[in-house]
C-alpha positions as CSV (number, residue, x, y, z in Angstrom):
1,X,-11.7,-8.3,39.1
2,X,-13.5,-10.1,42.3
3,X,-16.3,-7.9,42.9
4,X,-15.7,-7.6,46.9
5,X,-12.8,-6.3,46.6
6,X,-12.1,-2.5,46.1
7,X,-9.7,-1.1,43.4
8,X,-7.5,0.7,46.0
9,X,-7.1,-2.6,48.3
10,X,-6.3,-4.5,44.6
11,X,-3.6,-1.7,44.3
12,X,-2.3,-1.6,47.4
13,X,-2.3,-6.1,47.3
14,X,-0.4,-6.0,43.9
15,X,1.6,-3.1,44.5
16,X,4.1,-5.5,45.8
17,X,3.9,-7.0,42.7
18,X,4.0,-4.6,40.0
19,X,0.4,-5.8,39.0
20,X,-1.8,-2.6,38.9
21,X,-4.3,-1.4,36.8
22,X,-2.9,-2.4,33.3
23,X,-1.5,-5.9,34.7
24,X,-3.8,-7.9,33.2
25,X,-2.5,-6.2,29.4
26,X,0.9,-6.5,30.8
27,X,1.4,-9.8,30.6
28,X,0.7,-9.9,27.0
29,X,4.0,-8.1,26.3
30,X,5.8,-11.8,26.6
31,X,4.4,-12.4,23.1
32,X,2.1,-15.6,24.4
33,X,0.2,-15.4,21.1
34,X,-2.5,-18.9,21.8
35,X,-5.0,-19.0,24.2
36,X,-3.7,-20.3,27.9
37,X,-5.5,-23.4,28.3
38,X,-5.9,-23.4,32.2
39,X,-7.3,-25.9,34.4
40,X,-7.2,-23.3,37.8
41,X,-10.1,-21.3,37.2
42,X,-11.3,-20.5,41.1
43,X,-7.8,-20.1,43.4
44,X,-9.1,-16.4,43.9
45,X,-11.6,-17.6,46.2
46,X,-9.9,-21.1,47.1
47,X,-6.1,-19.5,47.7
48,X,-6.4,-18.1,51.1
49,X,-6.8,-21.5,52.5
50,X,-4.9,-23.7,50.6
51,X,-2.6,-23.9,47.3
52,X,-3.1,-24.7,43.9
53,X,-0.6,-26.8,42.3
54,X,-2.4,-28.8,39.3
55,X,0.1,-29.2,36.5
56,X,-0.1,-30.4,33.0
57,X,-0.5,-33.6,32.7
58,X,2.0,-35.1,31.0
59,X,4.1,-33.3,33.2
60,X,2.8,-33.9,36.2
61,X,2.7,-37.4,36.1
62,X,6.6,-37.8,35.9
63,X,7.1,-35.3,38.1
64,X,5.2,-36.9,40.7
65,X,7.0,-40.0,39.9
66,X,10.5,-39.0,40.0
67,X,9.5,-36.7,43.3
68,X,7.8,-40.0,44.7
69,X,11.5,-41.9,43.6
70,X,13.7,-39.7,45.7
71,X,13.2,-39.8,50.0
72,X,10.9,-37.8,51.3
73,X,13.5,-36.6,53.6
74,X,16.0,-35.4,51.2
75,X,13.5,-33.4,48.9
76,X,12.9,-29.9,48.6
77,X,9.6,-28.6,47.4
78,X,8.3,-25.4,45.6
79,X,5.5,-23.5,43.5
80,X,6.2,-22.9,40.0
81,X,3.6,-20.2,38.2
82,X,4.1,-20.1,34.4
83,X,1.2,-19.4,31.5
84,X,3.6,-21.7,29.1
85,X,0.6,-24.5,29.3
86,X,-0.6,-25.0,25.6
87,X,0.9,-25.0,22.3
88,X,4.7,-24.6,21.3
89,X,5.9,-23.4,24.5
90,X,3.1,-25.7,26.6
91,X,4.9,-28.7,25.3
92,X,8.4,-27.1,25.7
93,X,6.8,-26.5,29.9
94,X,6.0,-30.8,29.9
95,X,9.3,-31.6,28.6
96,X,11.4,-28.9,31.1
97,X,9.4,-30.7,34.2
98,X,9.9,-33.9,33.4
99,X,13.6,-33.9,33.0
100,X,14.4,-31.3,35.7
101,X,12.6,-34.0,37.5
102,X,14.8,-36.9,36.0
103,X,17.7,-34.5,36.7
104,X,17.5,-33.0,40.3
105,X,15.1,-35.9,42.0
106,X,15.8,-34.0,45.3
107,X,13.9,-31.3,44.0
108,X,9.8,-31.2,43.6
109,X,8.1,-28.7,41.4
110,X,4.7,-28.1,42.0
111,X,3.9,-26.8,38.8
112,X,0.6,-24.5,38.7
113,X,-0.7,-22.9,35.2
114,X,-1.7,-19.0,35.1
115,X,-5.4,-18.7,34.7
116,X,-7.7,-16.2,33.6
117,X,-7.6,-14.6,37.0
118,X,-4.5,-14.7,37.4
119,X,-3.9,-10.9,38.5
120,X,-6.4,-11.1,40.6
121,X,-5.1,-14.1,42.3
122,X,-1.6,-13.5,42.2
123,X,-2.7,-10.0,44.3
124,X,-4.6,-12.4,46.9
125,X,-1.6,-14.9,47.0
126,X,0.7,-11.7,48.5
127,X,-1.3,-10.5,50.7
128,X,-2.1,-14.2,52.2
129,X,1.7,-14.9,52.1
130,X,0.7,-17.7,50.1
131,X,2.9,-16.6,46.6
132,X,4.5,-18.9,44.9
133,X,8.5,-19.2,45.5
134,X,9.4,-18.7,41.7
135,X,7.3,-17.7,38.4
136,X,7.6,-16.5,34.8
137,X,6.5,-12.9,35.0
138,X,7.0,-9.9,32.2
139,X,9.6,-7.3,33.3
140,X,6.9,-4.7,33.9
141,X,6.1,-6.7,37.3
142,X,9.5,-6.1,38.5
143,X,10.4,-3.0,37.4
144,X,6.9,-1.7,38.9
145,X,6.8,-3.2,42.2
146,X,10.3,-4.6,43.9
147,X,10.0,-5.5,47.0
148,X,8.4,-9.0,46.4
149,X,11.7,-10.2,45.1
150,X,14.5,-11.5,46.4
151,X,18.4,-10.7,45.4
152,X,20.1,-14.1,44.4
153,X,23.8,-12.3,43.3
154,X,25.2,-14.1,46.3
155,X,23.5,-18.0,45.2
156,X,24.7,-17.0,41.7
157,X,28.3,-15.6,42.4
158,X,29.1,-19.3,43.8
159,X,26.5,-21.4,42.1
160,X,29.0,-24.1,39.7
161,X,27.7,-23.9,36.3
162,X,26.0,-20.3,36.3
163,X,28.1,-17.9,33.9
164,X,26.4,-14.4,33.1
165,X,28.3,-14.5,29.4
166,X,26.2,-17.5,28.2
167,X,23.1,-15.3,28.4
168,X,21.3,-12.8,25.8
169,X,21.0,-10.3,28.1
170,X,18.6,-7.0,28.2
171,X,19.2,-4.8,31.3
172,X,16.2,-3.9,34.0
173,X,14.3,-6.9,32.8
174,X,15.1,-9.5,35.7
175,X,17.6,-7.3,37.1
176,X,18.3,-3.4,38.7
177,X,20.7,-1.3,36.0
178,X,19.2,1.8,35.5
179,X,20.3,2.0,31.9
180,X,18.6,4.9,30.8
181,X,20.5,6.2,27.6
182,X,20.8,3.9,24.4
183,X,22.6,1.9,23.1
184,X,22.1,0.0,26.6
185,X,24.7,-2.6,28.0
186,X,24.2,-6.5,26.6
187,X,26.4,-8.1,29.4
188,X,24.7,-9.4,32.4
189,X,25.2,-7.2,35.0
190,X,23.5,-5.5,38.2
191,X,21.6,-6.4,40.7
192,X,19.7,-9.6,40.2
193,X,16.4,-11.4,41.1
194,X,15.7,-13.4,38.2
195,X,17.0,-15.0,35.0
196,X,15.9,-15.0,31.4
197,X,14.3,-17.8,30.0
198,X,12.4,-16.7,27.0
199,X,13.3,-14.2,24.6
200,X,11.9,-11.9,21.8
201,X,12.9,-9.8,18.6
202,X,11.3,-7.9,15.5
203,X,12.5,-9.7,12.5
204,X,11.8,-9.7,8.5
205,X,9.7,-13.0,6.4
206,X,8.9,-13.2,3.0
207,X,7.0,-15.6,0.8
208,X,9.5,-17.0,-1.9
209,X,7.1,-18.5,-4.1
210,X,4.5,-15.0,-3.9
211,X,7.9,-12.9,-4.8
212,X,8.6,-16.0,-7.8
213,X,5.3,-15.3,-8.9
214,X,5.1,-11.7,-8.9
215,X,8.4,-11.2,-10.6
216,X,10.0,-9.7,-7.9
217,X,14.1,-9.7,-7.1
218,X,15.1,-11.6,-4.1
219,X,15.4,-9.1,-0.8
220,X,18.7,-7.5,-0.9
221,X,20.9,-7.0,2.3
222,X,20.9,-3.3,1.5
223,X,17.8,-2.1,0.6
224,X,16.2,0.8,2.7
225,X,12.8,1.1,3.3
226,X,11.3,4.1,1.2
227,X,13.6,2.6,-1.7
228,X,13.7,-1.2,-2.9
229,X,11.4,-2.3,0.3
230,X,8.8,-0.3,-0.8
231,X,9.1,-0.7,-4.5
232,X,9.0,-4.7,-4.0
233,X,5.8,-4.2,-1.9
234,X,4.7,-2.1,-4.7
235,X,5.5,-5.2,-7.1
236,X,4.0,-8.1,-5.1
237,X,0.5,-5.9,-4.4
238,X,-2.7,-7.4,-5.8
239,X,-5.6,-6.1,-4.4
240,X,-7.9,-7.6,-6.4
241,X,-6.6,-11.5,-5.6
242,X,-6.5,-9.9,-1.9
243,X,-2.8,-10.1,-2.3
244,X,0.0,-7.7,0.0
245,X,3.1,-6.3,-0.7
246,X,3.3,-6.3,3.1
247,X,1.0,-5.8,6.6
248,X,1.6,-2.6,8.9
249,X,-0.4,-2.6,12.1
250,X,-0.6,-0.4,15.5
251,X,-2.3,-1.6,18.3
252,X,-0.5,-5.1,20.1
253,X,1.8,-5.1,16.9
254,X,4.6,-2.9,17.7
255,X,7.3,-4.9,17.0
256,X,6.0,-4.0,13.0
257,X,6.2,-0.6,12.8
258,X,8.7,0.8,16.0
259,X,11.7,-0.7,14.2
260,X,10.7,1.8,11.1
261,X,10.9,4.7,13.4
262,X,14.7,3.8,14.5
263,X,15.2,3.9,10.6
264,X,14.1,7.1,10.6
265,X,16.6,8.3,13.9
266,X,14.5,7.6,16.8
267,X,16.4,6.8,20.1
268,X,14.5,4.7,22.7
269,X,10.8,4.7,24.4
270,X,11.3,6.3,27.6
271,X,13.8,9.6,27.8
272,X,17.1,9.3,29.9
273,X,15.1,11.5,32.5
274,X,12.0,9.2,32.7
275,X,9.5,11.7,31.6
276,X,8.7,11.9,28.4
277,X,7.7,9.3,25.4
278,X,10.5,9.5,23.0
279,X,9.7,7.3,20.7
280,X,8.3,9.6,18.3
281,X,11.0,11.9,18.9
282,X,14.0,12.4,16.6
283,X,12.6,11.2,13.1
284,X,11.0,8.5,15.0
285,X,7.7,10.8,13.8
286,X,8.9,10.5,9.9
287,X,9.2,6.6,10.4
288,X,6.0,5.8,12.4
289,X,3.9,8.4,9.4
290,X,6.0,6.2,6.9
291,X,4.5,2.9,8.2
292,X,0.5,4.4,8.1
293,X,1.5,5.9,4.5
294,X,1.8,2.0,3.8
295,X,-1.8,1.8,4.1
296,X,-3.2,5.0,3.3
297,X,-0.8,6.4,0.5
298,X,0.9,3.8,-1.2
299,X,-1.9,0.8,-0.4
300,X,0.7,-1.7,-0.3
301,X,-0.9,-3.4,3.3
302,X,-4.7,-3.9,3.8
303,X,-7.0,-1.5,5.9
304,X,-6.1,-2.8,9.5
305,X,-9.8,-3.4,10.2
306,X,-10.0,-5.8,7.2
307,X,-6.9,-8.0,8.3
308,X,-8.4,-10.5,10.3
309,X,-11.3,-11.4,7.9
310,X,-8.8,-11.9,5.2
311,X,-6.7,-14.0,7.4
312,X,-9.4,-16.1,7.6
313,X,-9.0,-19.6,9.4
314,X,-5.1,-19.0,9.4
315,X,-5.5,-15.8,11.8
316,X,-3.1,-13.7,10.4
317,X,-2.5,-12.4,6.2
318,X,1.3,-13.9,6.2
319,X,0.5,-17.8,6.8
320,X,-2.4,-17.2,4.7
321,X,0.1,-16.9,2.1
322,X,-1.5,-13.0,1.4
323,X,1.5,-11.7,2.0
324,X,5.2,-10.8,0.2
325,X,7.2,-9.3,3.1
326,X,6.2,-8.8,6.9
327,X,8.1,-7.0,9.7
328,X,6.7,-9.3,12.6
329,X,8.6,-11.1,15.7
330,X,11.5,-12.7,14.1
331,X,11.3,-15.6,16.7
332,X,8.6,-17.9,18.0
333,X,8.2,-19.5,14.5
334,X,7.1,-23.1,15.9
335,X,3.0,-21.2,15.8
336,X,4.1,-20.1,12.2
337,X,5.5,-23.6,10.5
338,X,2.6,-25.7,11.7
339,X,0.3,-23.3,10.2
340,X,1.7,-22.9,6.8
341,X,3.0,-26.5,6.6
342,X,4.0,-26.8,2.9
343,X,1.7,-24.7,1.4
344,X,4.1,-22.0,0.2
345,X,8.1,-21.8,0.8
346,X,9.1,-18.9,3.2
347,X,12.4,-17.4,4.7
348,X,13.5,-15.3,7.1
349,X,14.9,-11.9,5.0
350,X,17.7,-9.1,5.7
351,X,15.8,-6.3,7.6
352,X,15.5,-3.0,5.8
353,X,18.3,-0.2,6.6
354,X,16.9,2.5,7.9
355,X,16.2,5.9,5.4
356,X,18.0,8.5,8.0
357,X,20.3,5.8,9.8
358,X,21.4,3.6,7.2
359,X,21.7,0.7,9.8
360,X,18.9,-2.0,11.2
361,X,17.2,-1.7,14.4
362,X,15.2,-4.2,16.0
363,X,13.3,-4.2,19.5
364,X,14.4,-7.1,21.8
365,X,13.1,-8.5,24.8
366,X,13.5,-11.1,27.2
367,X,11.2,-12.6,29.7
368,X,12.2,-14.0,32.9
369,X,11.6,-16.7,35.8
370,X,11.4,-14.5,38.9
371,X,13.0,-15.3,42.8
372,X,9.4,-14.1,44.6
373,X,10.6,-12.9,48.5
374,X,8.5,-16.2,49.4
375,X,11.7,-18.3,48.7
376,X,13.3,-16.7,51.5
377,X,10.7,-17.3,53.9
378,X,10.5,-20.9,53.0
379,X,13.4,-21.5,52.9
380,X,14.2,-22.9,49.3
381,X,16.3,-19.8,47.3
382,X,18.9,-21.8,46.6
383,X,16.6,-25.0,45.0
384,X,15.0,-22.4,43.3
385,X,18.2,-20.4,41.6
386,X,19.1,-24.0,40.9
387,X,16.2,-24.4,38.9
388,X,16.4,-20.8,37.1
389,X,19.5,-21.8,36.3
390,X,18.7,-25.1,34.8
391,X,15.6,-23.1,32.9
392,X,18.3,-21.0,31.5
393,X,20.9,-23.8,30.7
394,X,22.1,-25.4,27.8
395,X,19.7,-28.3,28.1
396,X,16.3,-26.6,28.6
397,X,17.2,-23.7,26.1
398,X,18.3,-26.3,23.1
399,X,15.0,-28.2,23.5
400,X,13.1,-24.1,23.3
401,X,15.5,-23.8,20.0
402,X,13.9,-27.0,18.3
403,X,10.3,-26.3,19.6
404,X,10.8,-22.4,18.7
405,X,8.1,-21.5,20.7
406,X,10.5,-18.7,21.6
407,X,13.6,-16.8,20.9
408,X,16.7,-19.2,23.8
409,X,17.9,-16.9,25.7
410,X,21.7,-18.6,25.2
411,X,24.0,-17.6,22.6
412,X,25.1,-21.2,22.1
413,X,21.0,-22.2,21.7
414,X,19.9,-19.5,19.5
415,X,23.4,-20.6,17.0
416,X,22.6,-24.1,17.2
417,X,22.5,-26.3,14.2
418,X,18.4,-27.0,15.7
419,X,18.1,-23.2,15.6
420,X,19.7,-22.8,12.3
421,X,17.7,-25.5,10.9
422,X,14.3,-24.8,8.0
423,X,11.4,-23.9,8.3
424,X,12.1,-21.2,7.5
425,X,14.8,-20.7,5.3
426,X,17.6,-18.2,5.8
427,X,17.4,-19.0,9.8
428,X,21.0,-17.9,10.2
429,X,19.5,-14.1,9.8
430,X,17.8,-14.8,13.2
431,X,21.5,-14.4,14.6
432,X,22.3,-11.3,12.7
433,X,19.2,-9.8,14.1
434,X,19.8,-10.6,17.9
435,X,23.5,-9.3,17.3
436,X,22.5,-6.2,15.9
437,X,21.5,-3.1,17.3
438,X,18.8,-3.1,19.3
439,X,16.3,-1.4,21.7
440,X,14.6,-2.7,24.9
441,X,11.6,-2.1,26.5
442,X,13.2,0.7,29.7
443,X,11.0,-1.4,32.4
444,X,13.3,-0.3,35.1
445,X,10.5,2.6,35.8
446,X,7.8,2.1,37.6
447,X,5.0,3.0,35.3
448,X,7.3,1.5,31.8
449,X,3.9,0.0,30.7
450,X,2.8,3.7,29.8
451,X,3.3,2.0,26.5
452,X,0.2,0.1,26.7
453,X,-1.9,3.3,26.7
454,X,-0.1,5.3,23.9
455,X,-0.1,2.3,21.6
456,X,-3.1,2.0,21.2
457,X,-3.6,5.6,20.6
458,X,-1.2,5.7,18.4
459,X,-3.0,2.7,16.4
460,X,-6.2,5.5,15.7
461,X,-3.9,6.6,13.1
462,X,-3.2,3.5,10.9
463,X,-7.1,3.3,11.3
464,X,-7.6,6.8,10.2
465,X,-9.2,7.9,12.7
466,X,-7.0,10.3,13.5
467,X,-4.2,12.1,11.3
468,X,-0.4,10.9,12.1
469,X,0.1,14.2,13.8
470,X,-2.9,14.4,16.4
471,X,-2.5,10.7,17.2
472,X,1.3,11.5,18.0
473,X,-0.1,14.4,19.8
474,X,-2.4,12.6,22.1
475,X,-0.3,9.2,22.7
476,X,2.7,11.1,24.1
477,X,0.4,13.6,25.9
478,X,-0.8,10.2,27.6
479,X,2.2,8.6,27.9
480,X,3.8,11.3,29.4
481,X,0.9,11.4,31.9
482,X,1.4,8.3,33.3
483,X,5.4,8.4,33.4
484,X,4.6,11.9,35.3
485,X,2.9,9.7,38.1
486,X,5.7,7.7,39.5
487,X,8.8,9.8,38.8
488,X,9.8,11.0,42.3
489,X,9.4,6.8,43.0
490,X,12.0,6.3,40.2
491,X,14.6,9.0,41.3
492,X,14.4,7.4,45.0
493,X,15.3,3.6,43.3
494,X,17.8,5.0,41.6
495,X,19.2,6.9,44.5
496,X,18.9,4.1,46.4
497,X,20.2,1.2,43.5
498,X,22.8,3.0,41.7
499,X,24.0,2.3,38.1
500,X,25.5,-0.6,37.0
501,X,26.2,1.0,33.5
C-alpha cells in the first residue's frame, strides 16, 4: 500500500469499488495461475495527472493502426483494465484487441495491463475520477461495493445480437439476484452491470499411462469416493518412487476438496440469511475430514508441505506425471498441455459421486468485464456494452475455447469441436461437468470474500496443525465474524434490489 496514505482513506477510496482489505487476495479468485507480466509499475503516483494506457504489444500496434484507419471524428475512445497480459490468456487478450479493432474501427481501446499495485491504484483512479470506463474484475468487487457501476439492462434489452440464453450464467457475479438458497438460477437474469467473459469449474484428470502401469481399472462413471476412488488411489500409490494415488490441498486450492464436502450433503458457502459459513455444515464436515484423511490416514496424497518440491520444475505433482487422479479446475488446460507435452497421456475423468448424495457437485464461477459509472460520465456506455458484448460473443469465446486459457463463457464455445478437441482426452466430460450440479461462490454480500480468511484456516488441518474439528471450529468462527460485519448493508441491498429468483 502507498505509505502516505492511511488505511481508513484506502477504505473509504475503494469502498466504491469493492477493493478493501483482502482486495489484493481477491483478485486471485479468477484462477490467473502465471505471473502478470506488467509493464505499469508507477500509475499510483503518475494517475492523478494523467492516464496510463500502455498495452501489449502485439496488440497495441494494430490497434493503433486500425484506430489511426478510421476518422478521428467518428471514433469513440475508452480504457480497458484486464490482468490477462501473459501466457494462455495474455495471447488470447492480443488476439481479442486486434480484431475487435479490425471489427469495430470506430471504436479505440486503450488497453492498460493490471500491475502489482493495482488495488492501490485502482482506489486512487476513483477518487480522481480518472477510472477506467470498463475492466475485468472478480465478482467480489461488485458484490462488495456497487455504486461504481453502471446498469446496462436498457443498452442490452435493445442491443442486436446480445441474447442472455447463449451465456453460462452464475447469478450475483456481474449482476444483482439475490439468490440465496441452492440450487441457484443458471439463466441470465437480474439486474446487470457486466457480462461474463471468463469462466471456471472443479473438474477430474488422470494419468492413463500411471493407471496402465500400476494395473489399475479405467475410472468408472459410478464410482464414489470412499469406494473405487479411493481404492484406485490406494492402487496407483508409490511412495517410494514419489508416486500419488491423488493430491488433496487447503489453502488457494479449494476447488479440490469443497466438491468432496457436497458428496458428503453440504449445501452452499454462505447461509440463506447471510450469517453463517455453511460449508462445513450438513456432512460438508464428513467430506472436508474425508479429503485430510487422504493425507493423514490413508497416505494416498503427499504431506502438503512437501508438494511443491516434488513438483519440481513442473510446479505442480500432476504434470510432473506424480500423480494418478486429481480433483483440480477442470478448465484452463492450455497452462497444463504445454507443460506435460507428450510426456505421459492424460484425460479428463467422470467425477466421483458423492458417498451421502450419490450425485456430482462441482463449484463454478465466472468472471466478468465490468460497466465502471465512468462510462456514463464520458459518455461511451453504449461503445462499451458493444464491446462486452463482443468479449462475450461467439468470435472472442471460440478463439478462448482453442487457447483454453479459460473455461468460454458460451454454451456453443464450451461444445465446440475446438473445445472438444485432445489434449486431454475425454474433453466432452468438460460439458457434463458445467451441465451438472453446481455451486457458486454467493458474492452478492458484501463481505463474500470471508472465504479468503477461513480457507486458509481451514488449510491448518491438512497440515496438521490443527485437528479437522478445531480447524472447522476456528474457520467458521472467523468466517462468521466477518459476514457479521456487513449484514445490516446486505438486508438494505436487498430491500432496496429485490429478487430476481
Amino acid at each position: 500500500m502507498v505509505r502516505n496514505l492511511t488505511r481508513r482513506r484506502f477504505l473509504t477510496a475503494t469502498s466504491a469499488l469493492g477493493i478493501g482489505a483482502a482486495g489484493a487476495a481477491a483478485l486471485a479468485a479468477c484462477g490467473e495461475t502465471e505471473a502478470v507480466e506488467t509493464s505499469v509499475t508507477q500509475a499510483a503516483q503518475q494517475e492523478s495527472a494523467k492516464q496510463v494506457t500502455q498495452a501489449t504489444p502485439v496488440a497495441a500496434e494494430k490497434v493503433a493502426t486500425q484506430a489511426m484507419a478510421a476518422p478521428q471524428s467518428e471514433t469513440v475512445e475508452f480504457e480497458f483494465i484486464s490482468d490477462h497480459v501473459s501466457g494462455v490468456r495474455g495471447k488470447s487478450t492480443t488476439w481479442a484487441l486486434a480484431n475487435f479493432a479490425q471489427a469495430r474501427p470506430d471504436i479505440r481501446i486503450k488497453f492498460t495491463p493490471q500491475e502489482d499495485l493495482f488495488f492501490e491504484t485502482f482506489a486512487i483512479r476513483i477518487a480522481a475520477g480518472s477510472a477506467p470506463a470498463a475492466a475485468l474484475l472478480s465478482w467480489n468487487f461488485f458484490g462488495a461495493h456497487q455504486d461504481s457501476f453502471h446498469q446496462i439492462n436498457d443498452v442490452l434489452d435493445r442491443h442486436p445480437t446480445f441474447n442472455g440464453a447463449d451465456l453460462i450464467f452464475e447469478p450475483d457475479s456481474y449482476t444483482i439476484n439475490y439468490d440465496l438458497d441452492y440450487p441457484f438460477v443458471d439463466s441470465f437474469q437480474g439486474h446487470a452491470f457486466g457480462l461474463p467473459y471468463q469462466g471456471n469449474v472443479s473438474g477430474h484428470y488422470y494419468n492413463i499411462d500411471l493407471y496402465d502401469q500400476y494395473g489399475v481399472p479405467e475410472p468408472s462413471a459410478d464410482w464414489t469416493y470412499s469406494n473405487e476412488w479411493l481404492e484406485a488411489a490406494k492402487q496407483s500409490t508409490d511412495p517410494d518412487n514419489d508416486i500419488w494415488g491423488t493430491r488433496i490441498s487447503g489453502g488457494g486450492d479449494i476447488h479440490f476438496w469443497t466438491p468432496i464436502g457436497w458428496g458428503f450433503g453440504g449445501k452452499q458457502y454462505i447461509s440463506p440469511d447471510g450469517t453463517h459459513t455453511s460449508q462445513f455444515d450438513d456432512g460438508g464436515d464428513q467430506g472436508f475430514k474425508f479429503g485430510v484423511d487422504l493425507i493423514h490416514k490413508h497416505k494416498v496424497s503427499p504431506p502438503t508441505e512437501a508438494q511443491r518440491e516434488l513438483a519440481g520444475e513442473f510446479g505442480d505433482l500432476f504434470t510432473a506425471g506424480k500423480v494418478g487422479a486429481e480433483l483440480r479446475r477442470g478448465d484452463a488446460k492450455g497452462f497444463l498441455i504445454g507443460g506435460i507435452s507428450d510426456r505421459f497421456r492424460w484425460s479428463l475423468a467422470p467425477q466421483p459421486k458423492g458417498d451421502v448424495t450419490g450425485t456430482v457437485a462441482v463449484h463454478r464461477t465466472n468472471q466478468g468485464h465490468y460497466v465502471i459509472d465512468s462510462a456514463a460520465r464520458q459518455g461511451v456506455v453504449e461503445p462499451v456494452v458493444d464491446f462486452l458484448v463482443w468479449m462475450a460473443g461467439p468470435e472472442m469465446q471460440a478463439r478462448a475455447a482453442t487457447d483454453r486459457g479459460f473455461l468460454p463463457c458460451r454454451w456453443d464455445a464450451l461444445e465446440s469441436p475446438e473445445n472438444l478437441a485432445a489434449p486431454p482426452e475425454r474433453q466432452d466430460l468438460l460439458v457434463s461437468f458445467v451441465r451438472g450440479e453446481f455451486r457458486t461462490w454467493q458474492g452478492y454480500h458484501p463481505n463474500q470474500i470471508e472465504w479468503l480468511a477461513w480457507r486458509g484456516i481451514a488449510h491448518t488441518a491438512m497440515t496438521g496443525d490443527a485437528s479437522v474439528e478445531e480447524a472447522i471450529e476456528k474457520a467458521v468462527t472467523e468466517g462468521d465474524r466477518i459476514l457479521a460485519q456487513d449484514i445490516d448493508l446486505l438486508n438494505e441491498r436487498i430491500e432496496r434490489w429485490g429478487r430476481t429468483t
